[in-house]
C-alpha positions as CSV (number, residue, x, y, z in Angstrom):
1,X,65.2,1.5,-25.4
2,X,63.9,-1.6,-26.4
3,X,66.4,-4.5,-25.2
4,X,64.2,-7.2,-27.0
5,X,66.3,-5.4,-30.5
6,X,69.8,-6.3,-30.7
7,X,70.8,-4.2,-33.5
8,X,69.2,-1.3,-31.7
9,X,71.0,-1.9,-28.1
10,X,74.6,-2.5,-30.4
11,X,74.0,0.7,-32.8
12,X,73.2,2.6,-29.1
13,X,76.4,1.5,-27.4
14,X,78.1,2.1,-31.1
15,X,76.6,6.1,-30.5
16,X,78.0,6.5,-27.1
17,X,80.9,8.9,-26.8
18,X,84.2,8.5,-24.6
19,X,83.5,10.1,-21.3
20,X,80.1,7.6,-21.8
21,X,82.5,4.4,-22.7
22,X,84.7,5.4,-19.4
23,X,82.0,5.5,-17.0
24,X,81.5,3.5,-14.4
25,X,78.0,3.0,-15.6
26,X,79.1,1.9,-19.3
27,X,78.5,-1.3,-20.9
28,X,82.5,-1.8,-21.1
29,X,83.0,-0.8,-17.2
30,X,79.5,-1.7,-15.8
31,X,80.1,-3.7,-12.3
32,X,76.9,-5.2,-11.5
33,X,78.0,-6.7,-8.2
34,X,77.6,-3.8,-6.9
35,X,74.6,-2.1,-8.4
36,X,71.2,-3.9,-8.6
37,X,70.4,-3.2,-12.5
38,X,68.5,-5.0,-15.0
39,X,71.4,-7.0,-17.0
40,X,70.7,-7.4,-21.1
41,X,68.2,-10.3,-22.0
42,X,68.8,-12.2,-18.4
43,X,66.8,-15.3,-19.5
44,X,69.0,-15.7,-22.8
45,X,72.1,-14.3,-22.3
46,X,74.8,-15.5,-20.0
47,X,77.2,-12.8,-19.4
48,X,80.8,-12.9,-18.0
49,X,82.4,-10.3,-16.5
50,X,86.3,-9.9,-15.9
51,X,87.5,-6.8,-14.7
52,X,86.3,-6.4,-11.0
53,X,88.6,-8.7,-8.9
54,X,87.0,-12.1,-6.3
55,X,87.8,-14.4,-4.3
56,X,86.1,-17.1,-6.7
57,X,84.2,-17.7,-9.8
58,X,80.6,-16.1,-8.5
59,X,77.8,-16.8,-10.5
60,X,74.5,-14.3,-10.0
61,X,71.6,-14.8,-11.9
62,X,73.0,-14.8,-15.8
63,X,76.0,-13.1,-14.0
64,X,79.4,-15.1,-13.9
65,X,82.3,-12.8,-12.0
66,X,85.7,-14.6,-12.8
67,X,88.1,-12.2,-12.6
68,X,90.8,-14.6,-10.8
69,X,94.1,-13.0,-11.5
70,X,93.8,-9.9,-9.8
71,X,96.8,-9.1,-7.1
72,X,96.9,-6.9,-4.0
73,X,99.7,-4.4,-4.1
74,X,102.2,-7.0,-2.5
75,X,102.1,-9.1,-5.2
76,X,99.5,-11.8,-3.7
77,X,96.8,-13.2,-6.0
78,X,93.3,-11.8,-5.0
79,X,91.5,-15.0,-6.2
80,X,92.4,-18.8,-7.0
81,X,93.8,-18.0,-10.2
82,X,92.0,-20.6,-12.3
83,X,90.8,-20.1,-15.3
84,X,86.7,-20.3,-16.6
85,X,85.5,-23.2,-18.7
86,X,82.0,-22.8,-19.8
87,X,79.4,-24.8,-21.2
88,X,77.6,-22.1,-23.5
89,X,74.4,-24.4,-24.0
90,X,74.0,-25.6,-20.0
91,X,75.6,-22.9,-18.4
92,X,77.6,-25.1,-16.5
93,X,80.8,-24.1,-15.5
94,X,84.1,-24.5,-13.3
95,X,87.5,-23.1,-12.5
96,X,90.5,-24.9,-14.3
97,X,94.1,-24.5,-12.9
């Protein structure tokens, strides 16, 4: 696939069926702290990612985890529980309570 064409990696996803879209490996469900893949267009792109609980906003590469209101099965908050605030043009970023 060429990931340089962003029609072509949208009209791909688009194709993919449900057992594909419910994968771990999909681009809905991908977790990429914890797999060493090649993210979309790393130098262009920033990407955020929301569904796998931390502790804190983590940023990786053009990686930001920020999944912050997560909970253990008690009830107590897996991260800080702040919200994201991104600059889209620097990158910049921090949590907001």
């Amino acid at each position: 696939m060429d990931y340089d064409d962003t029609d072509a990696v949208i009209e791909k996803i688009n194709l993919l069926g449900r057992n594909e879209m419910w994968d771990d490996a999909s681009p809905l469900w991908f977790r990429p702290q914890f797999y060493n893949e090649k993210m979309y267009k790393e130098e262009d792109l920033l990407q955020v990612v929301g569904h796998t609980p931390v502790m804190q906003i983590d940023r990786l590469g053009n990686m930001l985890s920020c999944d912050l209101f997560s909970t253990y099965s008690t009830g107590d908050p897996i991260g800080t529980q702040e919200y994201l605030l991104i600059d889209t043009v620097t990158w910049e970023y921090e949590g907001i309570k």
